[in-house]
C-alpha positions in Angstrom: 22.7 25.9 -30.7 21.3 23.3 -27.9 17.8 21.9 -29.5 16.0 19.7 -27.5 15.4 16.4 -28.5 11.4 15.8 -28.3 10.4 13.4 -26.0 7.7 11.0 -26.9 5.4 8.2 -24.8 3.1 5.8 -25.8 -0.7 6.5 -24.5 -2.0 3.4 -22.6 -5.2 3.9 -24.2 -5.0 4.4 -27.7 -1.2 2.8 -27.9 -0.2 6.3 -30.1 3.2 7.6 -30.0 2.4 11.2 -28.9 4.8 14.4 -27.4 5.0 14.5 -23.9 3.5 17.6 -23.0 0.2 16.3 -24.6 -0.2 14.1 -22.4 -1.1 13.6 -18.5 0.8 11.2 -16.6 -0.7 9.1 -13.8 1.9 7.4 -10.9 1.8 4.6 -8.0 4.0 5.2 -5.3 3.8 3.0 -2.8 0.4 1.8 -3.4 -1.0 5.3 -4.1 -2.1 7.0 -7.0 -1.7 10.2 -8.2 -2.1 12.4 -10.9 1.6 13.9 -11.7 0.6 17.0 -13.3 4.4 18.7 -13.7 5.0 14.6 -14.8 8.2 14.7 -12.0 7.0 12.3 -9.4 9.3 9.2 -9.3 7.2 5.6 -8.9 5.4 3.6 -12.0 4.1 6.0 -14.4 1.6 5.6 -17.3 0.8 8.6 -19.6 -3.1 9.3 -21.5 -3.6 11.3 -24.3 -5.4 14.6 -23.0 -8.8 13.9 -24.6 -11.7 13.4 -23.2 -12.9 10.3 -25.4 -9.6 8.9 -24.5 -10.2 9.4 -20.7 -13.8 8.2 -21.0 -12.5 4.9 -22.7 -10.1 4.3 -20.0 -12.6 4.8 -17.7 -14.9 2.1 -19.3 -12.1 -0.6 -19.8 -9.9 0.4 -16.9 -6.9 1.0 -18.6 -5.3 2.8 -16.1 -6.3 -0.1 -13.1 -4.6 -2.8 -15.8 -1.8 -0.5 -16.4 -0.9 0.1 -12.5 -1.6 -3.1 -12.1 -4.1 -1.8 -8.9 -6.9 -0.3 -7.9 -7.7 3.1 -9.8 -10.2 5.1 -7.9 -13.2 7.6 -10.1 -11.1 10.6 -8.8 -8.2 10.3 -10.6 -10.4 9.9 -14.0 -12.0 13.2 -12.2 -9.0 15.4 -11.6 -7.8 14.2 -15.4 -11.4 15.6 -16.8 -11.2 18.8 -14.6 -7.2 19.7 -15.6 -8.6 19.3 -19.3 -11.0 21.4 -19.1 -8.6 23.8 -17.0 -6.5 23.7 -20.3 -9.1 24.9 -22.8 -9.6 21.4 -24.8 
């Protein structure tokens, strides 16, 4: 039997240890940001619990910006609010 080995990540706001698909994953590439929503882009990635206090307290203390270590535009807190609610949480 081949089991899978779950993969974890640490949320860059709450600093959890959480599963991977209960996450979202933000990545700079070159000086751009995206939201990597099949979590398969290659650059610097950072990973946020998919909740919506969690995404509104990175908002507020720009986790994300700090993270990245550049600007993070409204957006990409945007498209991570929408692709939650798109998932039913």
């Amino acid at each position: 039997m081949n089991k899978k080995t779950p993969v974890y990540r640490i949320c860059v706001v709450t600093r959890e240890k959480i599963l991977r698909e209960n996450m979202f994953r933000v990545v700079k590439t070159n000086n751009s940001i995206y939201f990597d929503y099949n979590q398969n882009i290659k650059g610097r990635g950072v990973y946020i619990k998919k909740d919506l206090a969690t995404i509104k307290e990175a908002f507020k203390r720009h986790s994300l910006s700090k993270a990245l270590r550049c600007n993070v535009d409204e957006s990409i807190y945007i498209e991570l609010i929408q692709a939650l609610s798109k998932e039913g949480r």
